[in-house]
Legacy VTK file of the C-alpha trace (Angstrom):
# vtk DataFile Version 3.0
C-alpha trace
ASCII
DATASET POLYDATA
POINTS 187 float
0.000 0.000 0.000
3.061 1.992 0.872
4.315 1.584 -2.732
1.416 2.565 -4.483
0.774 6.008 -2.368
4.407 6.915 -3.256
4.194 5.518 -6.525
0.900 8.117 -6.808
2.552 10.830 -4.753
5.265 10.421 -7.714
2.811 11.027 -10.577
0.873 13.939 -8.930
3.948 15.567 -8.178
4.931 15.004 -12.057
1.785 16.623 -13.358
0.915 19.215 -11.041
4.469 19.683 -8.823
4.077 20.585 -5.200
1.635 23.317 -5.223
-0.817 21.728 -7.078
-0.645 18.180 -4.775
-3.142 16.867 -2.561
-3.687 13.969 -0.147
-7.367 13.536 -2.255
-5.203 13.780 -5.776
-2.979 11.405 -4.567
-5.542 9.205 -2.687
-7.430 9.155 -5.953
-4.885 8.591 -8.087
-3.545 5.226 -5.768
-6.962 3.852 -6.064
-7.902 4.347 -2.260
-9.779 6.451 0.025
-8.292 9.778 2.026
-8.710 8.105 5.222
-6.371 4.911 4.046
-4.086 7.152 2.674
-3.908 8.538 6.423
-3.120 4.994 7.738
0.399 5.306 6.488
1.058 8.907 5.518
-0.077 12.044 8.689
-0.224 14.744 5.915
0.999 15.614 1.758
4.058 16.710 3.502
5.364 13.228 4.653
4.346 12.107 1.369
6.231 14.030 -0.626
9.347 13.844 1.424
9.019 9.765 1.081
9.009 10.204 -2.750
11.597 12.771 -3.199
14.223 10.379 -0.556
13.152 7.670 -2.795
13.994 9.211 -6.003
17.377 10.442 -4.488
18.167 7.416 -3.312
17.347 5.935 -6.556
19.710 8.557 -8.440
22.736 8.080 -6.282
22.105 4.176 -7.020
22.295 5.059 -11.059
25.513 7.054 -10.406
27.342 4.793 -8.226
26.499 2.142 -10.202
28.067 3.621 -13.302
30.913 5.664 -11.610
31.922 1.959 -10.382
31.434 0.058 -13.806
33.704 2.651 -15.283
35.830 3.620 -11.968
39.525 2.276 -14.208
38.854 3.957 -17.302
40.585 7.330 -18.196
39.212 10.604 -16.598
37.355 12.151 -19.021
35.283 9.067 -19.822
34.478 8.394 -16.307
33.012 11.600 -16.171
31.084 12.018 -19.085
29.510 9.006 -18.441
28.735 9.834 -14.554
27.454 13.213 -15.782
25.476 11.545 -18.621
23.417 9.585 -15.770
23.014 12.567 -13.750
21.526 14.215 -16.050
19.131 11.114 -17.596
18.561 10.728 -13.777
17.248 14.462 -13.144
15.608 14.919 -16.586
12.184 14.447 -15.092
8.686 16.741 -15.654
9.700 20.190 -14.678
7.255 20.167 -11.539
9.182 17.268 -10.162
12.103 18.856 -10.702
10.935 21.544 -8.803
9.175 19.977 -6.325
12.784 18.331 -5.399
14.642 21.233 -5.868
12.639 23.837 -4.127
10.517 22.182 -1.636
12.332 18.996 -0.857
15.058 20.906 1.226
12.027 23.248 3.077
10.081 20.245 4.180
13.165 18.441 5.849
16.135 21.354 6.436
17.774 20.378 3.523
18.620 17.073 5.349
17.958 14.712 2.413
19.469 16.651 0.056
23.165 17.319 1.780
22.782 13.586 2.055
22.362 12.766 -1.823
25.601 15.778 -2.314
27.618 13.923 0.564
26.974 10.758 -1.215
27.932 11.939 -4.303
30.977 13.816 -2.711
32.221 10.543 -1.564
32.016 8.679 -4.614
33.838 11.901 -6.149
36.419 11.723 -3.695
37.253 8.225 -3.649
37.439 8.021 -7.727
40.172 10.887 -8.014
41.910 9.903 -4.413
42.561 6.335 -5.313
42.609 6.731 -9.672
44.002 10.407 -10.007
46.484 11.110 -6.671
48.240 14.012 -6.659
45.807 16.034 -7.662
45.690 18.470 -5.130
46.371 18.358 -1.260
43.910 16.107 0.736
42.576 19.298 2.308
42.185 20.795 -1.402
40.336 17.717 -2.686
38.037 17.919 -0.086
37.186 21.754 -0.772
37.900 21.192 -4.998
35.289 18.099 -4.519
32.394 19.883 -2.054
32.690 22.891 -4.652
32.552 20.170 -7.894
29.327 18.550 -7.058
27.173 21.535 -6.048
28.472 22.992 -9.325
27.347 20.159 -11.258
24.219 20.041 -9.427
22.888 23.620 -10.203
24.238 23.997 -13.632
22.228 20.650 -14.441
19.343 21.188 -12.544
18.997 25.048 -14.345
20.015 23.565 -17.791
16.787 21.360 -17.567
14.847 23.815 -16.292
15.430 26.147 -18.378
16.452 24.607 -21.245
18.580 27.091 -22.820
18.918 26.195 -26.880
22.215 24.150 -26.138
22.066 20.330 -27.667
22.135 17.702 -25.131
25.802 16.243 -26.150
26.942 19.942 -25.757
25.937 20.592 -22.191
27.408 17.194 -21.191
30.744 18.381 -23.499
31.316 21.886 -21.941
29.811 20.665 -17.934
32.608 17.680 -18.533
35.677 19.878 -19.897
34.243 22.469 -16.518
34.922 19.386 -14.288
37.853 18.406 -15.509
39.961 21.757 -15.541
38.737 22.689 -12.209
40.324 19.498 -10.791
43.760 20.194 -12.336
46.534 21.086 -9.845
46.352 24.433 -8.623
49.466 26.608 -9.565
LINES 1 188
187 0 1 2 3 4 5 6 7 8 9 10 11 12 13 14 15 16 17 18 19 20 21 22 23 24 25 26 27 28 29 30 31 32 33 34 35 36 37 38 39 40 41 42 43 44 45 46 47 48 49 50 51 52 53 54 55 56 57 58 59 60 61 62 63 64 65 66 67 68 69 70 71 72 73 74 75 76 77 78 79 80 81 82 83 84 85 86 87 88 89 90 91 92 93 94 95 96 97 98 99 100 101 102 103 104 105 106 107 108 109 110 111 112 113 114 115 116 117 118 119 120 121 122 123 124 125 126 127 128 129 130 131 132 133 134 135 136 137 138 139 140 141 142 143 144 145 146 147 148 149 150 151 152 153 154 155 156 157 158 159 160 161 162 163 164 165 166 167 168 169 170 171 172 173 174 175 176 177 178 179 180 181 182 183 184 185 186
């Protein structure tokens, strides 16, 4: 039952984003009555929050998963591809997007969300620590890296909402030659 008021919660939040969500549009659309719906979930709030920490934790899966597959090739393909799933992974309706971007951090401090960076971070951190050493000082990395993903984060999150006339394989071209010269040794 859990499933399918997420799984609804999901597709509301798709069509109509947060401001236009309901506990009766989402009851409706999971096939059961407002008052079942309050069994599991106290308000839309909780809702939503379950359904955007289930779609982050579903994106870091997608990324880990192919940072690891491709965690011995060459730099630049490693992240292209990384970035390439990032992107496929936040290219949802616009009032998802939103609803993630905007109200996810409101409804829980921002918890869930420096959780999915962190997570991210780590993965960053790990790739060019063990694969690319010497880099940059430990201390550096850690600042280079923190600085890297937010970076990554907004520019994707404003290319796809804003969709600026840039092709695709263009963003992913110039965001990928961004990450790679800001990692470079610092003079």
């Amino acid at each position: 039952m859990v499933r399918r008021i997420l799984d609804a919660g999901e597709e509301i939040l798709s069509e109509y984003g947060y401001e236009g969500a309901s506990t009766s549009r989402i009851a409706a659309t999971a096939h059961i009555s407002p008052g079942s719906l309050y069994q599991y979930f106290p308000h839309k709030d909780a809702i939503v929050l379950s359904v955007l920490e289930h779609y982050g934790d579903e994106l870091v899966s997608r990324v880990t998963a192919r940072m690891t597959e491709q965690f011995e090739q060459p730099a630049p393909v490693i992240v292209h591809g990384t970035l390439t799933v990032l992107l496929d992974g936040l290219d949802v309706a616009p009032p998802f997007l939103r609803a993630v971007v905007e109200h996810g951090p409101r409804l829980d401090d921002g918890r869930a969300l420096r959780l999915f960076e962190e997570r991210i971070g780590e993965l960053v951190l790990a790739y060019l620590t063990t694969q690319r050493p010497g880099l940059r000082s430990d201390a550096s990395m850690e600042t280079a890296v923190w600085m890297l993903v937010r970076m990554v984060e907004h520019l994707t999150v404003r290319y796809l909402l804003d969709r600026p006339p840039i092709p695709r394989e263009r963003f992913l071209d110039e965001l990928t030659h961004l990450a790679l010269s800001y990692l470079r040794p610092m003079p």
